[in-house]
C-alpha positions in Angstrom: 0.0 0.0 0.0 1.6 3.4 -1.0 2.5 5.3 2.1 1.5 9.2 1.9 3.3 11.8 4.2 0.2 14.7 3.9 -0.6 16.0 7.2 -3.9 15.0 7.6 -2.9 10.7 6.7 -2.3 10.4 10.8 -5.9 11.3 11.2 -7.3 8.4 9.3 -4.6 5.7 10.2 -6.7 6.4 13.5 -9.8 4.2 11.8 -10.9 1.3 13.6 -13.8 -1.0 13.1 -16.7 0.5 15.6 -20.1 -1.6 14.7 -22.1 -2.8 12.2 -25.9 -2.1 11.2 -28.0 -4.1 8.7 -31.3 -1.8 9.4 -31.8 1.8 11.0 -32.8 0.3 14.3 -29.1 -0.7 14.6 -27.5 2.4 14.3 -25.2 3.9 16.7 -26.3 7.5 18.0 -26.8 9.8 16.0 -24.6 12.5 17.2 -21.1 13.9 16.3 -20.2 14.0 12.6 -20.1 11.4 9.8 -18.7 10.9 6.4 -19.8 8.5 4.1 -18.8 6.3 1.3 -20.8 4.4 -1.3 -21.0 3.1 -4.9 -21.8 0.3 -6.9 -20.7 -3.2 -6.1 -17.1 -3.5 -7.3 -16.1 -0.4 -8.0 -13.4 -0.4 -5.6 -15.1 1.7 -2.8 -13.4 -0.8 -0.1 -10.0 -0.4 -1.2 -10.5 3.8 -1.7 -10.9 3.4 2.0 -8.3 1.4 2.8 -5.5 3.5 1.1 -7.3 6.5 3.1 -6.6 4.9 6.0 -4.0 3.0 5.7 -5.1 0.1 6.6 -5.4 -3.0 4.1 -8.2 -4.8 5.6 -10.0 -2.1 7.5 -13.1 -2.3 4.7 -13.3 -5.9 3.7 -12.5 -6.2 -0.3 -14.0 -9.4 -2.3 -14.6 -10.9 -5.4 -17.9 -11.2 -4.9 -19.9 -8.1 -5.9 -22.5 -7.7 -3.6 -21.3 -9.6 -0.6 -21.1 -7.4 1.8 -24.9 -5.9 3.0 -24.3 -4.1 6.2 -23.9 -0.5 6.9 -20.2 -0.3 8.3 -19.1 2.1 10.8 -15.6 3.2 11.3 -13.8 5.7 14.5 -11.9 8.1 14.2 -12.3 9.3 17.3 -14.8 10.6 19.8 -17.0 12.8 17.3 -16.0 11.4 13.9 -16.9 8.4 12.4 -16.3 6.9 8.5 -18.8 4.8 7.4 -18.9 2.0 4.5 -22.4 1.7 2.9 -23.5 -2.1 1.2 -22.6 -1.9 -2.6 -25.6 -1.4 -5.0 -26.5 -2.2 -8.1 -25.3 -6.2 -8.2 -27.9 -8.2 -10.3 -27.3 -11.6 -8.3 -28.4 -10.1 -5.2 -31.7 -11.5 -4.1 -34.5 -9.1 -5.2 -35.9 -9.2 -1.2 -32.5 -7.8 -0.2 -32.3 -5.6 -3.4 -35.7 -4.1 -2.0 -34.3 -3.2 1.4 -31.4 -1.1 0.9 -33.5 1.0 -1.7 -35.4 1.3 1.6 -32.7 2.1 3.7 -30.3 4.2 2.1 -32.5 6.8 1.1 -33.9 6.9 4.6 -30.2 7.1 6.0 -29.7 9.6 3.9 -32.4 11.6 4.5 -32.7 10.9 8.7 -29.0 11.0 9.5 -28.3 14.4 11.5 -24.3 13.1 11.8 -24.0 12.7 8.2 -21.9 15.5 6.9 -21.3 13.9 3.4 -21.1 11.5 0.7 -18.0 10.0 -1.3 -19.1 8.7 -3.9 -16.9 5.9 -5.8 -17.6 4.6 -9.8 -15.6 3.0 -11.7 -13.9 5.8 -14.5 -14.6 3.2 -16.8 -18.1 2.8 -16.2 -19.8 5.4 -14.4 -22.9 7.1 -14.2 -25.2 3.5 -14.2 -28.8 3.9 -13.4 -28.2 3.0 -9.9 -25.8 5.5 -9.5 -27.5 8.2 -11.0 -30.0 7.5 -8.4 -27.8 7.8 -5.5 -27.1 10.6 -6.6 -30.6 12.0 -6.6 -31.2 10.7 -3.5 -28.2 12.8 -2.1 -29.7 16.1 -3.3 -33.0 15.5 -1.9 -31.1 14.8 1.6 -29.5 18.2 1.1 -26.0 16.1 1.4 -22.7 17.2 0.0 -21.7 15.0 -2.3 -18.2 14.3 -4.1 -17.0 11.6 -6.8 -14.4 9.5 -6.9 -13.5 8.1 -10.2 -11.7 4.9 -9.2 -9.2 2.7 -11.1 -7.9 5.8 -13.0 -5.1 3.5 -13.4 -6.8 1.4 -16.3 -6.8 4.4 -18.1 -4.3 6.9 -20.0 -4.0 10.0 -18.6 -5.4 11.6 -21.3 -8.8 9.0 -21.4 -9.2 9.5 -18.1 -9.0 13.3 -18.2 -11.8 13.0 -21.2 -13.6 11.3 -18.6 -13.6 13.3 -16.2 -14.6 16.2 -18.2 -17.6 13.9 -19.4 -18.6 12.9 -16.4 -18.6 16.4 -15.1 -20.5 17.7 -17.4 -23.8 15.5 -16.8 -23.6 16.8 -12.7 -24.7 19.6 -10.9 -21.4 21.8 -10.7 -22.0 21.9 -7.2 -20.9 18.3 -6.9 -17.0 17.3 -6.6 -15.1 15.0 -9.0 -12.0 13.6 -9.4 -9.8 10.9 -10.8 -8.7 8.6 -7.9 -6.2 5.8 -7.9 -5.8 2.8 -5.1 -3.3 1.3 -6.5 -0.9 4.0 -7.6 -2.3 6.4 -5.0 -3.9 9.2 -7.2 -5.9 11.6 -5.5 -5.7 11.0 -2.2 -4.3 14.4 -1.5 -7.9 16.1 -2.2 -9.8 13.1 -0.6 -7.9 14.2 2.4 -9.1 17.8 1.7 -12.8 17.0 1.2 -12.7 14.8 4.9 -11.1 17.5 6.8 -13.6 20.1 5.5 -16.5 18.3 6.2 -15.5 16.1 9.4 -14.2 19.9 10.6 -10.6 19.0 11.5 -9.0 22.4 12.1 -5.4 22.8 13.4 -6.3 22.7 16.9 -8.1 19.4 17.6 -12.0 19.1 18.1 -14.9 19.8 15.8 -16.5 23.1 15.4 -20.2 23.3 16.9 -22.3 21.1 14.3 -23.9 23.7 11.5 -27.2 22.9 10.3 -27.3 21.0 6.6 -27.1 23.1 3.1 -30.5 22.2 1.2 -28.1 21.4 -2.3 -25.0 19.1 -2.3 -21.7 21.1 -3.0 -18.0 20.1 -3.6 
């Protein structure tokens, strides 16, 4: 895993596995401030937060798209919190489990006072599905900030993946974020560090500023 000496890396290395929820009953309180990551099954959202942290197995990756279907939660420390939402848009998983998470993510979403954002991962080679064009919706009728990774820039030239980008960019509200991202060769973690820290409301001196009440439109 490609080390990173930014000044905010310590923050995340911090990450440890705090619980696990497969409906809204089973969340932990709703209080301090949240970031969280989602995207279809796949599309490398597990290892985007394992470079962040630096951690290999923090968010368990596998072969099996789909596989994991429980709403992960992650400490930083006393007020901040990660969390790793279940991969979408997988055809083989049963249509009864299907059903409930286009249940419960929208209602996470929407219900979640903690939640200060959304990372969004898609593949740069093929992004904007259907199912991700409805996350995507159902982020700006949360009011949530929202910001794209486009993962495995690696498979890509520079060049292709610049076209992409610009592409890609072009179909979203501007207020969104989007960049190229890299796990393997470490691209773009620099900004992902820059996007957490805004929103999780690290500031030189340790603590969070007193929570602000949510925008009504995503933003960058």
């Amino acid at each position: 895993m490609r080390e990173t000496s930014h000044p905010s890396a310590a923050r995340y290395r911090r990450a440890s596995f705090l619980t696990s929820a497969h409906n809204l009953r089973q969340l932990p309180p709703d209080e301090g401030l949240e970031v969280a990551f989602a995207g279809r099954s796949n599309a490398g959202k597990s290892s985007a937060i394992n470079l962040i942290t630096g951690q290999r197995q923090l968010a368990r990756t596998s072969k099996q798209p789909g596989r994991t279907q429980q709403i992960m939660f992650f400490r930083l420390d006393d007020e901040r919190r990660l969390v790793d939402l279940p991969g979408y848009g997988f055809a083989r998983v049963p249509l009864k489990v299907k059903r409930h998470w286009e249940q419960t993510l929208p209602r996470f979403l929407q219900g979640r006072e903690s939640l200060q954002g959304v990372i969004l991962v898609m593949d740069v080679r093929h992004p904007l599905a259907a199912a991700d064009r409805q996350f995507i919706e159902w982020c700006g009728q949360a009011g949530l900030p929202l910001h794209i990774l486009l993962t495995k820039a690696d498979k890509l030239s520079r060049g292709a993946g610049v076209r992409q980008l610009r592409e890609v960019a072009s179909q979203l509200d501007e207020r969104i974020g989007i960049q190229l991202f890299s796990s393997h060769e470490g691209e773009g973690l620099e900004t992902v560090f820059e996007v957490l820290d805004r929103w999780l409301r690290y500031r030189r001196a340790e603590g969070p500023e007193k929570k602000r009440p949510r925008p009504n439109q995503g933003e960058g």
